[in-house]
N, CA and C of each residue as an Amber inpcrd file, in Angstrom:
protein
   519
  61.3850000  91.0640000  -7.5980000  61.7960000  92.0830000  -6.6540000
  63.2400000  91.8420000  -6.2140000  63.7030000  90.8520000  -5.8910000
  64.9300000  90.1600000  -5.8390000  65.8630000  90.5010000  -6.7690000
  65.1510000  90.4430000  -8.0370000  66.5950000  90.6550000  -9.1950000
  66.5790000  92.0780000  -9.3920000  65.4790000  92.9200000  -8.8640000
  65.6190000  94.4730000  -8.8010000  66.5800000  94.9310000  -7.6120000
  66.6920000  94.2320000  -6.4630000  67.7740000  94.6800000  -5.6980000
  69.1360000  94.1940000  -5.5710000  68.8610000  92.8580000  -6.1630000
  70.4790000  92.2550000  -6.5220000  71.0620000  93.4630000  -7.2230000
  70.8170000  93.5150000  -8.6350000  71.1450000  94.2990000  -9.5130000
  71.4410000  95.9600000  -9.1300000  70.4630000  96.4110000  -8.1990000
  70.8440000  98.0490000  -7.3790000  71.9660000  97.6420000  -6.8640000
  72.0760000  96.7910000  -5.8540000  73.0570000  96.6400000  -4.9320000
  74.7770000  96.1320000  -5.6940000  74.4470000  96.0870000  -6.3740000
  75.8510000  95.6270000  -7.2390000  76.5730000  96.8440000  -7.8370000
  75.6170000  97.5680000  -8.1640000  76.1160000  98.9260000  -8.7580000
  77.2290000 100.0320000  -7.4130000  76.5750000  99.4220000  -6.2770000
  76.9870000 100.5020000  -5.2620000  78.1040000  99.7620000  -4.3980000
  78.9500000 100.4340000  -4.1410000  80.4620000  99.9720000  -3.5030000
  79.7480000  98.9810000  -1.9140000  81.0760000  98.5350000  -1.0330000
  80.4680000  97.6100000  -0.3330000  79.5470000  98.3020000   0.8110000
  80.1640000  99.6020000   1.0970000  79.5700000 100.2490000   2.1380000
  78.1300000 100.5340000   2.4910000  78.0210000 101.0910000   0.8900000
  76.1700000 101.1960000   0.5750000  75.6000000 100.8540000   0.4070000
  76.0010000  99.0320000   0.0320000  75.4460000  97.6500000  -0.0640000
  75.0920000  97.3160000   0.9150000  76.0510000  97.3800000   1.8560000
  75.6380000  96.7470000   3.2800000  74.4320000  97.9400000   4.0110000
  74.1340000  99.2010000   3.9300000  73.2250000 100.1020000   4.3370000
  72.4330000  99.6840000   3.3690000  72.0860000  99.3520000   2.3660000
  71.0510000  99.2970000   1.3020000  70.4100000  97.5620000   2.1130000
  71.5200000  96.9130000   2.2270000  70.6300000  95.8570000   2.8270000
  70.1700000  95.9570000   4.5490000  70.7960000  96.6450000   4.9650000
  69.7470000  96.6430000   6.3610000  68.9690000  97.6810000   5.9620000
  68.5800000  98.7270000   5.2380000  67.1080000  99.1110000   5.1500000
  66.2150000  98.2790000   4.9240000  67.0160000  97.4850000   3.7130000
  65.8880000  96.2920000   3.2690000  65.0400000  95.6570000   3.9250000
  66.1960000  95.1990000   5.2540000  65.6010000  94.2290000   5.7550000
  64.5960000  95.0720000   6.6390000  65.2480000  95.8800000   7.0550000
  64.2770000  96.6980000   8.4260000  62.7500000  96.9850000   7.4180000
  63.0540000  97.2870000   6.4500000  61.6180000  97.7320000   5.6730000
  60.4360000  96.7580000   5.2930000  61.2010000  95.3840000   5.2680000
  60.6460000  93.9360000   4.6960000  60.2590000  93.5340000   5.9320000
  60.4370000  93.7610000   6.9650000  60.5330000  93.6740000   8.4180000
  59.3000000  94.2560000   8.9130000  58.8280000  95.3350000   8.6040000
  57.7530000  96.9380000   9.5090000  56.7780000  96.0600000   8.4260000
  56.8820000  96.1120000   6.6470000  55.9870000  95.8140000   6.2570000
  55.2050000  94.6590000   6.9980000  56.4960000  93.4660000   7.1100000
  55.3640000  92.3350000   7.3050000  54.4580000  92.2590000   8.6800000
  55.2770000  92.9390000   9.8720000  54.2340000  93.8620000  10.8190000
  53.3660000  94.3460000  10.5890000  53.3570000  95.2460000  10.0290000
  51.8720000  96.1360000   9.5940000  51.2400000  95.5130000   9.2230000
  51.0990000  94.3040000   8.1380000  50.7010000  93.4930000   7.5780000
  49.7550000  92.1580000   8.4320000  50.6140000  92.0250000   9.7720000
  49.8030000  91.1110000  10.5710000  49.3110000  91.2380000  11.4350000
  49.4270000  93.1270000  11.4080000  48.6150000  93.5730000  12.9180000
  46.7670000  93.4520000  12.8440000  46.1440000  93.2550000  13.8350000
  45.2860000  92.6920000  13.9440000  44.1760000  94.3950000  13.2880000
  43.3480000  93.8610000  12.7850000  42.7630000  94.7770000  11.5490000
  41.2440000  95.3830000  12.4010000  41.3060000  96.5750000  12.4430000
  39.9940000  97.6340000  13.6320000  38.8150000  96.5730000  12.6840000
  37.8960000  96.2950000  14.0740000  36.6300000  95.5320000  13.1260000
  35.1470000  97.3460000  13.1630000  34.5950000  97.1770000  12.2860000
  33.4020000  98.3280000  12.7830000  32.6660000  97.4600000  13.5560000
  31.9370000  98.5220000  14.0860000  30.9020000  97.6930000  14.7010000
  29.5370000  97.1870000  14.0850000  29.0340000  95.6220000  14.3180000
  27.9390000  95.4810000  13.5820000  26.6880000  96.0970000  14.0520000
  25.7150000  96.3990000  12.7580000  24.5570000  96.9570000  13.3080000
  23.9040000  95.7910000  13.1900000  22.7530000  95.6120000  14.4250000
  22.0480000  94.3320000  14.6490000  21.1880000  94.3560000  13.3260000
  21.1020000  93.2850000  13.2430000  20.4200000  92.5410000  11.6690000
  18.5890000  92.6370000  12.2530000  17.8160000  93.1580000  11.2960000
  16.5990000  92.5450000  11.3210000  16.4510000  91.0630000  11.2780000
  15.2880000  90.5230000  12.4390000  15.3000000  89.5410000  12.0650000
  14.5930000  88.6670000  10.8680000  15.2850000  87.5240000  10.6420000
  14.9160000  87.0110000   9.3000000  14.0940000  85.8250000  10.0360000
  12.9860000  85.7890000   8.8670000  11.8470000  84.7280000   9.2020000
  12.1400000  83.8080000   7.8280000  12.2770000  82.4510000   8.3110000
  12.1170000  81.2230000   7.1900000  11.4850000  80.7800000   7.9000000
  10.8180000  79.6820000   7.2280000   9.6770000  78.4250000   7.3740000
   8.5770000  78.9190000   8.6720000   7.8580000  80.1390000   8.1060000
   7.0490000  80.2300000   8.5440000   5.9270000  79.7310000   8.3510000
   4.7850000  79.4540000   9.5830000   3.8100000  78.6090000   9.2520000
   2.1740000  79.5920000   9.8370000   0.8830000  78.8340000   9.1160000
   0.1470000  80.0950000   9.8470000  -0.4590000  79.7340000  10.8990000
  -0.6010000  81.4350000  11.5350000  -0.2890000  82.1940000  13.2610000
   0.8470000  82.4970000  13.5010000   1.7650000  82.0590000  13.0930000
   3.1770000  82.4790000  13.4370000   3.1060000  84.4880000  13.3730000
   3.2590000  85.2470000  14.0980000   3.3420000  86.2250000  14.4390000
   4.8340000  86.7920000  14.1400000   4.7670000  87.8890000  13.0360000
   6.1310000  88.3280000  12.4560000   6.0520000  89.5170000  12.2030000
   6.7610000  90.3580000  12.2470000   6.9070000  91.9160000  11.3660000
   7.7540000  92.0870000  10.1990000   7.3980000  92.6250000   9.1950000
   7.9240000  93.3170000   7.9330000   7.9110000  94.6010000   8.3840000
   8.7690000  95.4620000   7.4760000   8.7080000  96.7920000   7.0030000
   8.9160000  96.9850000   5.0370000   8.4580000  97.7330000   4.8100000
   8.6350000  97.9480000   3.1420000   7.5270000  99.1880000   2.8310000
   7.7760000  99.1840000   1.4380000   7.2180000 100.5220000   1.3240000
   5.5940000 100.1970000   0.4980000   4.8100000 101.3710000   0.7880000
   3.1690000 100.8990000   0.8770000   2.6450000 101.2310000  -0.3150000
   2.2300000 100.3750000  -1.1040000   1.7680000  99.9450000  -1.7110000
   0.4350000  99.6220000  -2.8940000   0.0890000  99.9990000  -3.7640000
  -1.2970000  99.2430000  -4.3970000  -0.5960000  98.2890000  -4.9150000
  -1.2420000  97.2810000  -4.5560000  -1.1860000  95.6290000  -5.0480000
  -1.2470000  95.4110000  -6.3680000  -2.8970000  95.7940000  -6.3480000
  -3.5840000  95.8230000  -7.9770000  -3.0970000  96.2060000  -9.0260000
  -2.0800000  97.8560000  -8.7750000  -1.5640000  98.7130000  -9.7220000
  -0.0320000  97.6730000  -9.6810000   0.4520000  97.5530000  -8.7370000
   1.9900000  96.7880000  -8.9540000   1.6820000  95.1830000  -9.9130000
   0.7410000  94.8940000  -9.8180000   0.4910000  93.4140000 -10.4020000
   0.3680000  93.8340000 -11.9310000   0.2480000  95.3180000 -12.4770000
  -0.4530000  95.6720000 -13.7880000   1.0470000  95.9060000 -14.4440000
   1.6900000  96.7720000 -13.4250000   2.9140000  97.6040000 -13.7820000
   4.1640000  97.4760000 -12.5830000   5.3350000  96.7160000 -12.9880000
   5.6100000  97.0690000 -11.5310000   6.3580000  98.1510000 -11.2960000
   6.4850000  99.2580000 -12.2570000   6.9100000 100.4840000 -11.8150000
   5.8820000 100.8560000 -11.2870000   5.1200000 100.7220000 -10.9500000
   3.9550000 101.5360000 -10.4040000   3.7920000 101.0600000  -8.7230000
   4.8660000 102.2060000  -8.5720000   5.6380000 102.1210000  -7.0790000
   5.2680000 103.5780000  -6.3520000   4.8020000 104.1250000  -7.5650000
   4.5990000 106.2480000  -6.7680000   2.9580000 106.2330000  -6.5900000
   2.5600000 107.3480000  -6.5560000   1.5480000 107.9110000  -6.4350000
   0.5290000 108.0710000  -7.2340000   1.4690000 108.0520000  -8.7760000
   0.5850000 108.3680000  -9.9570000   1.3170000 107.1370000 -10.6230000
   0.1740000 106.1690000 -11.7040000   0.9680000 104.8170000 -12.0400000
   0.1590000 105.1360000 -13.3580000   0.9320000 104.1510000 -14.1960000
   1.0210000 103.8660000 -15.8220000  -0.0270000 102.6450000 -15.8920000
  -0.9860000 102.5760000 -16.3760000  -1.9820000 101.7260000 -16.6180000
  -2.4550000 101.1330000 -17.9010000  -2.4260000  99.6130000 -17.9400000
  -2.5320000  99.4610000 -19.4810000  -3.5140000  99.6140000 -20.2130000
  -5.0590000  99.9740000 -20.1020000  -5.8860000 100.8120000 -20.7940000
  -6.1410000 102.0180000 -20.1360000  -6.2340000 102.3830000 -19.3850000
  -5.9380000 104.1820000 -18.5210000  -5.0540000 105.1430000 -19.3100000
  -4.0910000 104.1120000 -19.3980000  -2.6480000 104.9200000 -19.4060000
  -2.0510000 105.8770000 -18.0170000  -1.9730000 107.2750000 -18.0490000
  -1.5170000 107.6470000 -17.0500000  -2.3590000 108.2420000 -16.1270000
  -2.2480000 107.8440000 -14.8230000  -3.8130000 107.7090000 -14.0390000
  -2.9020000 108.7900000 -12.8180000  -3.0710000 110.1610000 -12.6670000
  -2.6740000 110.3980000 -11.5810000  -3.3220000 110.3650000 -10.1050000
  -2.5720000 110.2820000  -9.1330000  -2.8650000 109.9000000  -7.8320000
  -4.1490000 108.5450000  -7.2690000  -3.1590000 108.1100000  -8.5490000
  -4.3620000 106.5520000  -8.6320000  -4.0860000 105.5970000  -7.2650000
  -2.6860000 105.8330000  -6.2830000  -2.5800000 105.3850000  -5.4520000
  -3.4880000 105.2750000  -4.2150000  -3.6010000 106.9830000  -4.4950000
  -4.5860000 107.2260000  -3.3180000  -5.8930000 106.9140000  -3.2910000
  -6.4270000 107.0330000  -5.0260000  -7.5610000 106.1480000  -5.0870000
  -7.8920000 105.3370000  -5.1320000  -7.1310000 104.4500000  -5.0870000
  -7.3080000 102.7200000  -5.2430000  -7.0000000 102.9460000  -3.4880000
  -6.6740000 103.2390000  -2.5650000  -6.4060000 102.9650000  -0.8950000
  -7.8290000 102.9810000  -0.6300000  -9.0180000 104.2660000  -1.1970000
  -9.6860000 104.7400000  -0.8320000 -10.9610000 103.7470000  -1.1160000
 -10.8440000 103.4980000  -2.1330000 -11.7360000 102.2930000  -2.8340000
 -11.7160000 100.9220000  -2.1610000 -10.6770000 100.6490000  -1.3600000
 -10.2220000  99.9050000  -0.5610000  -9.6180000  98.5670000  -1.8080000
  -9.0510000  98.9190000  -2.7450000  -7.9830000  97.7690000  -3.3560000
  -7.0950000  97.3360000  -2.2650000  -6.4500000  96.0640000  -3.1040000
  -5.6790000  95.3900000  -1.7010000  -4.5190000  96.4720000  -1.5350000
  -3.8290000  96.5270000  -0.4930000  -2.6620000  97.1880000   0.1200000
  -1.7440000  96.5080000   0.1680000  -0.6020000  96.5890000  -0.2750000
   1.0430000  95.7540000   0.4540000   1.7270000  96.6550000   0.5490000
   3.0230000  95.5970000   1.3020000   4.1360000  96.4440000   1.0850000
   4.8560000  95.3920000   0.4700000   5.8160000  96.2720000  -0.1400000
   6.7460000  96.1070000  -1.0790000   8.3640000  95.8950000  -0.3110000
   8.6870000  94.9170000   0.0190000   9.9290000  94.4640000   0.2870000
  11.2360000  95.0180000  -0.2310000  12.5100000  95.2970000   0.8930000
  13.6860000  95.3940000  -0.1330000  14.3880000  94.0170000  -0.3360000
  14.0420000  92.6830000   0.8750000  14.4880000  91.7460000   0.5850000
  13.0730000  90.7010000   1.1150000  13.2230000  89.8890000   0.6600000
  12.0530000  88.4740000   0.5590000  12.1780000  88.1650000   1.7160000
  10.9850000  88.1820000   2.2690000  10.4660000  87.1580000   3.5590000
   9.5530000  86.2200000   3.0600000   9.9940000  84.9490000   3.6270000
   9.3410000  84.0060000   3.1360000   9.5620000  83.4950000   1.8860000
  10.8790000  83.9870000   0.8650000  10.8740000  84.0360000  -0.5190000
   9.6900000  84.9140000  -1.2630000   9.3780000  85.8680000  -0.1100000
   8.1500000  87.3560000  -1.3740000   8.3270000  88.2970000  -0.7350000
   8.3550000  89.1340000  -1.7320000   8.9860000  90.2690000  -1.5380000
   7.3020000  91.5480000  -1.6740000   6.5740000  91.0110000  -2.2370000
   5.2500000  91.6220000  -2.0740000   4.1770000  90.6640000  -0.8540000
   3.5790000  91.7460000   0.5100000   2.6590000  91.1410000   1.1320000
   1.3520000  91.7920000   1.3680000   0.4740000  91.4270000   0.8510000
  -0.7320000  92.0670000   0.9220000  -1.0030000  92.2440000   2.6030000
  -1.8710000  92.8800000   2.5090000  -2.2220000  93.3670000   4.2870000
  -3.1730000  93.2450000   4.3830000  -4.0370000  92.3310000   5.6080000
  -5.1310000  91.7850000   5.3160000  -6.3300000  93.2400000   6.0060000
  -6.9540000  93.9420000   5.8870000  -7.0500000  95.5260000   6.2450000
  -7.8300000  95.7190000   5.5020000  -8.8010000  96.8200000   6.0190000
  -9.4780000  97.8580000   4.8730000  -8.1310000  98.5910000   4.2740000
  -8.0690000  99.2820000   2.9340000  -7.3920000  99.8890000   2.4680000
  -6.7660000 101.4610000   2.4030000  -8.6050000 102.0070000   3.0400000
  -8.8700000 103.7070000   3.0970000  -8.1240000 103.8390000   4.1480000
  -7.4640000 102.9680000   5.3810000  -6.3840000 103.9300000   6.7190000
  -5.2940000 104.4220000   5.8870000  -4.7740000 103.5340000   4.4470000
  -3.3750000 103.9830000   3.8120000  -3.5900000 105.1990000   3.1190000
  -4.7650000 105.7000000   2.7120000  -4.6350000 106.4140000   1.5190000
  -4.1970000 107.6480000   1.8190000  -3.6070000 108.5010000   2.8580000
  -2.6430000 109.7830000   3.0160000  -0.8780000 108.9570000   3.4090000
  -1.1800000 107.5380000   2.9300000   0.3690000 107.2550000   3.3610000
   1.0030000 106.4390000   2.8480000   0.5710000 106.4890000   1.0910000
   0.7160000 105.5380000   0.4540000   1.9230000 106.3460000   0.1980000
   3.2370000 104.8610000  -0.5910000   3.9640000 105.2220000  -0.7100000
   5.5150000 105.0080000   0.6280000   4.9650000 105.3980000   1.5950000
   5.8270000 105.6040000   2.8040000   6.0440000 104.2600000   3.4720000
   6.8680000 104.5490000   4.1000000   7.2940000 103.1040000   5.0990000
   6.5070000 102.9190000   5.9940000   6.5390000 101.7020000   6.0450000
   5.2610000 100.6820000   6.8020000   5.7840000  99.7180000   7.5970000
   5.7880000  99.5890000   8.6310000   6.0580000  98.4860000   9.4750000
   4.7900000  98.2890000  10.0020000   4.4270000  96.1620000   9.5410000
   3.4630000  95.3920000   9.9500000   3.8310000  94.5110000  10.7040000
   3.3990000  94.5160000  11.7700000   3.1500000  92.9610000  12.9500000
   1.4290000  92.1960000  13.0360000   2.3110000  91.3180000  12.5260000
   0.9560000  90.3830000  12.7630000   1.1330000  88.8120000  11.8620000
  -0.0370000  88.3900000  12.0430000  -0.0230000  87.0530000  11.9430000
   0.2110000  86.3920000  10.7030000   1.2540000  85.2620000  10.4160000
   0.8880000  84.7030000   8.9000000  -0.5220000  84.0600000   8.3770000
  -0.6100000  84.4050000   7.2300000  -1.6390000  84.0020000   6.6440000
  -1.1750000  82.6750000   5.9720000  -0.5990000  83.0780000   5.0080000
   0.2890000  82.3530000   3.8240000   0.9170000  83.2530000   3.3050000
   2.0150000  82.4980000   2.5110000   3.6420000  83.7250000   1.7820000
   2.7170000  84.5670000   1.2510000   2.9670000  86.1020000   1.6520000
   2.5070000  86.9510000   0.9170000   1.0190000  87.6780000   1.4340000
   0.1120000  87.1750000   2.2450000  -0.9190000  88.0800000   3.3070000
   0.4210000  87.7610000   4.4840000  -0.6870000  88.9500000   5.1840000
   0.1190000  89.0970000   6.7280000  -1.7950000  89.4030000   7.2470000
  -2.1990000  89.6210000   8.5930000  -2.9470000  89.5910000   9.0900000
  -2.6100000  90.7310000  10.3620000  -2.6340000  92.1970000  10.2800000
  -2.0520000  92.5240000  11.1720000  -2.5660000  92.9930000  12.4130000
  -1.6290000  92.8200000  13.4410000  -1.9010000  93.0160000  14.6780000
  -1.6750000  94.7660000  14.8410000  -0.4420000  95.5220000  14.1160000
   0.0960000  96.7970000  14.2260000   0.5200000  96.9680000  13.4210000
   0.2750000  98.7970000  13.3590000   0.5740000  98.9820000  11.9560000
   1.5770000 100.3700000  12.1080000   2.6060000 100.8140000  12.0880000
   3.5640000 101.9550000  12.2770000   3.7230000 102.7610000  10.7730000
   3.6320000 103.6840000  10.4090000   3.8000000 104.4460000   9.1260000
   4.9590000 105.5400000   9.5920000   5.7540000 105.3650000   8.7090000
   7.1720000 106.7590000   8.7990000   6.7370000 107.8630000   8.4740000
   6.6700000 108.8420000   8.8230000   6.5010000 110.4390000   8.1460000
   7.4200000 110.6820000   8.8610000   8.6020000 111.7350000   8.1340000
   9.7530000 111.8790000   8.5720000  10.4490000 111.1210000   9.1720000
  10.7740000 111.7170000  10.3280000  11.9220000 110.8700000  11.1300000
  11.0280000 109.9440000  12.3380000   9.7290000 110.2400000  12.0740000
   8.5800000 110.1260000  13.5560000   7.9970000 108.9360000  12.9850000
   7.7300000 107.5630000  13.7570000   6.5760000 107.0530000  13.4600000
   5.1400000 107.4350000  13.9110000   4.3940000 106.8620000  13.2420000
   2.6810000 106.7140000  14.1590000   1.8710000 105.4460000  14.0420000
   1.5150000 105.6070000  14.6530000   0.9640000 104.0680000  14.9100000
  -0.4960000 104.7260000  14.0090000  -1.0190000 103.6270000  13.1390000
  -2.8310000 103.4950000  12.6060000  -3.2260000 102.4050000  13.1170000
  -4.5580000 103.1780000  13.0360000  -5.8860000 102.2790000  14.1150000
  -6.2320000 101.6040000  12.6120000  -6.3610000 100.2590000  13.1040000
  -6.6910000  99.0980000  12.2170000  -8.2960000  99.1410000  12.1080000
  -8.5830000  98.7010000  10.9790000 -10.2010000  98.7740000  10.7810000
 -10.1580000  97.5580000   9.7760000 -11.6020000  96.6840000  10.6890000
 -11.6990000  95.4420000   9.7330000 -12.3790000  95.4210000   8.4140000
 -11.7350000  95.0170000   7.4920000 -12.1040000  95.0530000   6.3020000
 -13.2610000  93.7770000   6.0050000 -14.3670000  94.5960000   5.5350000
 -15.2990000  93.5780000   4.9410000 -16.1720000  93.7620000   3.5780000
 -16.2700000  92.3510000   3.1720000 -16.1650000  91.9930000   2.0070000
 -17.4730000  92.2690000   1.4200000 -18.0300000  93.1670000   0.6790000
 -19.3710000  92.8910000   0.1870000 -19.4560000  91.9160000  -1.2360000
 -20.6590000  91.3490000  -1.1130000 -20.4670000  90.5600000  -2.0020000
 -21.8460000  90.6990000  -2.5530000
């Protein structure tokens, strides 16, 4: 940059040399101002909180989107409503029937709690089956990485949550 203005400035008599160098400077000057003025911060949006080394009872909430377990363990595109099955093949609104049947339920994480990003919900399955699919926020207790035990259960439809009435799931055997 130096040998680009030596070289301008040589070409031009002394008068316009000397104006060519106080622009310079005034310009080398504003830049390095602008340069160290203190920079607009945005504002942060508060962070969900993050759970490590959780242990069980520890009482935590997730949100993620809801889930068949069974069908995601087969396929893990099988994230919609209607899933790809490896002797079925294409099973529509198998989501809703596997909720109804009471298969396990999770949700599906956008980032790992606990290092897992899939948590089963310890629940009958049939409260999900008009809300599979949708966002889920669970509170409740650890089990181990990956059950949750919940205390509350919030589902998104639109912009509104609602709270579902929990029903204990039991096991016939």
């Amino acid at each position: 940059m130096f040998l680009l203005i030596f070289f301008y400035t040589k070409k031009l008599n002394k008068n316009h040399m000397r104006t060519n160098i106080n622009f310079l400077i005034l310009f080398t000057f504003s830049i390095f101002i602008i340069g160290c003025s203190p920079k607009k911060e945005e504002p942060k949006q508060p962070e969900k909180e993050i759970y490590t080394d959780l242990k069980e009872g520890d009482i935590f909430e997730i949100s993620g989107r809801l889930i068949c377990a069974h069908c995601f363990v087969l396929n893990k595109d099988n994230i919609e409503i209607d899933h790809q099955l490896p002797r079925e093949g294409f099973v529509k609104d198998c989501a809703i029937t596997c909720a109804k049947q009471n298969y396990p339920i999770a949700i599906l994480l956008d980032s790992p709690v606990d290092r897992t990003s899939l948590w089963v919900i310890r629940t009958a399955g049939d409260i999900f089956a008009d809300y599979m699919t949708k966002t889920l926020t669970v509170k409740g207790e650890y089990v181990y990485s990956g059950l949750i035990e919940p205390t509350s259960l919030k589902v998104k439809i639109g912009d509104e949550w609602k709270s579902l009435k929990l029903k204990k799931f039991e096991m016939v055997m």
